[in-house]
GUGUBA-83751 format. One record per residue: z, y, x of N, C-alpha, C in turn; residue in three letters. Coordinates in steps of 0.001 Angstrom, whole numbers, padded with zeros to 6 digits, always signed. Last residue first. Layout:
N
ZYXZYXZYXala;...
REM end
This chain:
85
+138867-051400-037993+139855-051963-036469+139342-051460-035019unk;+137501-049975-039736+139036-049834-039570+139958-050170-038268unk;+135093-051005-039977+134932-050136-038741+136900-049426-038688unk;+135548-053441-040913+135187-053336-039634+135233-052427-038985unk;+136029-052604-043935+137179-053461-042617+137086-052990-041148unk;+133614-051914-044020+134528-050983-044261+136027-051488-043038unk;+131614-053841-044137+131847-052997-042823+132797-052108-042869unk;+133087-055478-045749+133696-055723-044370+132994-055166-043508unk;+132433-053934-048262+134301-054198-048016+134125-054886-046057unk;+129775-053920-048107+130317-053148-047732+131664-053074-047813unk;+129459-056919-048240+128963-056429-046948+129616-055346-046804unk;+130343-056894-051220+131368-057668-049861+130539-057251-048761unk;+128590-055216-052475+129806-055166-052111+130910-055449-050996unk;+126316-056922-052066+126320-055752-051403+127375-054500-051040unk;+127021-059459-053643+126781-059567-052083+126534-058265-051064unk;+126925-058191-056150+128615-058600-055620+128000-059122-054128unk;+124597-057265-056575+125249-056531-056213+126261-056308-055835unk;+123178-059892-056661+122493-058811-055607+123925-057980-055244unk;+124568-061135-058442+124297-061277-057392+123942-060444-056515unk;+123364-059646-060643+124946-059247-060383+125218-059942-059067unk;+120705-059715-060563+120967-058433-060295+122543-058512-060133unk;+120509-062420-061422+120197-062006-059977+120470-060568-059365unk;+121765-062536-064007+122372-062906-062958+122123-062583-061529unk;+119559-060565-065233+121077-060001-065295+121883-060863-064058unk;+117935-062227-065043+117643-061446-064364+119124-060849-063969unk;+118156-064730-066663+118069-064423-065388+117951-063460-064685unk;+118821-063196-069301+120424-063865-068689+119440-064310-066598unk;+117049-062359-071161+117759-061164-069897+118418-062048-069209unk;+116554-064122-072470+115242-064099-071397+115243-063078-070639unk;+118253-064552-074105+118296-065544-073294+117410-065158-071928unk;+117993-062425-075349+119245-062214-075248+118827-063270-073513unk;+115642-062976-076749+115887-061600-076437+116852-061858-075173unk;+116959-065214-078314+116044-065155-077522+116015-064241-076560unk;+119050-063198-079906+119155-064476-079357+118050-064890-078542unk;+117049-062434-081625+118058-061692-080962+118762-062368-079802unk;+116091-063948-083093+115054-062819-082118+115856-062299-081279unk;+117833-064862-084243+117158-065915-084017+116200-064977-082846unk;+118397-062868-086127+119594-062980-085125+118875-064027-084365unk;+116666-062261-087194+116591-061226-086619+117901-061425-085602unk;+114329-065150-087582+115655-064272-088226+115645-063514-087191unk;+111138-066347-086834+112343-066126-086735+113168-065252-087580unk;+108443-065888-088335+109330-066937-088692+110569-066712-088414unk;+107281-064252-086058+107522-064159-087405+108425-064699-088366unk;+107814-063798-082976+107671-065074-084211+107881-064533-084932unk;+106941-061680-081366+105854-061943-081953+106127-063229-083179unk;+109231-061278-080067+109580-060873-081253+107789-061014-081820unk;+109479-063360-077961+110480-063326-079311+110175-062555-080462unk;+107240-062231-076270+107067-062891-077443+107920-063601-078307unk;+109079-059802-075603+107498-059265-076513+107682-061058-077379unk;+110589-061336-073556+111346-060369-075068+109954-060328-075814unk;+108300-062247-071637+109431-062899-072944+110186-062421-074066unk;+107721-059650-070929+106637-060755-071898+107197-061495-072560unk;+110895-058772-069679+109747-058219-070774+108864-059149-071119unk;+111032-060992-067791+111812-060673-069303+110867-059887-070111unk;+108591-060503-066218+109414-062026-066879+110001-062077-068331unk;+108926-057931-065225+107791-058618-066360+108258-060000-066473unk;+111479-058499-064098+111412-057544-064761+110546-058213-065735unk;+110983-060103-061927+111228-060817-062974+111928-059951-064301unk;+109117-058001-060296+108617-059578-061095+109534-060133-061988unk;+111330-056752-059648+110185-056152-060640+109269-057386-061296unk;+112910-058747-058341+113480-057853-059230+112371-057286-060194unk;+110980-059274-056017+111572-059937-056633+111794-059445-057918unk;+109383-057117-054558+109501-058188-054304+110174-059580-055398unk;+111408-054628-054947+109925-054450-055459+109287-056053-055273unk;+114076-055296-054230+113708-054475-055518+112320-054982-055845unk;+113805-056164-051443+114204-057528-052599+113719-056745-054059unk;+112982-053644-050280+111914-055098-050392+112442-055742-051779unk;+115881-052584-051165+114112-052079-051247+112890-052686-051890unk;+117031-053743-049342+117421-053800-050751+116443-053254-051580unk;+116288-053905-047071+116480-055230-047666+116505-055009-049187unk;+116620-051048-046444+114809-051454-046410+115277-052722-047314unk;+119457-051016-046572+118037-050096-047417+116837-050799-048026unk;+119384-052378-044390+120543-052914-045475+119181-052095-046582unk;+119012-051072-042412+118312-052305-042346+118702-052681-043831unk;+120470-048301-042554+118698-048456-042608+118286-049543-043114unk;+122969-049593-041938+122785-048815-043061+121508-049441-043268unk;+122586-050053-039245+122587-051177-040452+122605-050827-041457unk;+122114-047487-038269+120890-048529-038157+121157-049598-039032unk;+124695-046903-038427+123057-046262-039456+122066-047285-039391unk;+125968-048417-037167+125899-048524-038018+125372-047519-039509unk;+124840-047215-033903+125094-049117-034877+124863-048633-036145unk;+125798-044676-034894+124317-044886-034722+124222-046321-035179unk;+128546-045151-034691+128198-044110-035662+126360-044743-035693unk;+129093-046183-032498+129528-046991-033303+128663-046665-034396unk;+128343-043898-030534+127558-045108-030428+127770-046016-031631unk;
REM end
């Protein structure tokens, strides 16, 4: 019975991580991408000046993805706990 519970949260955990993928994550996929494209449409800029941009218009995504994945950790350190006791 414990075994089934916790497929089923498996499952639910899936589908969440799924949704949030195609829902969120891919949108701010094209975020960064159009933004990287138009760093490098300035002309004007230096190549460390492009680089740097570049750089800036990964830093949201990179955070929501290390989020995503230190909150999918600690779910799985305390079903791990959980199913110990």
């Amino acid at each position: 019975m414990a075994e089934l519970q916790q497929l089923r949260v498996q499952e639910a955990v899936d589908s969440m991580v799924k949704s949030l993928e195609r829902e969120n994550i891919r949108k701010m996929q094209g975020l960064m991408f159009r933004c990287s494209a138009s760093c490098c449409e300035d002309s004007q800029a230096s190549m460390k000046q492009v680089h740097q941009c570049i750089e800036r218009c990964h830093v949201p995504l990179a955070q929501a993805q290390a989020l995503v994945t230190s909150e999918l950790e600690k779910f799985q350190v305390r079903n791990i706990l959980d199913r110990a006791l």
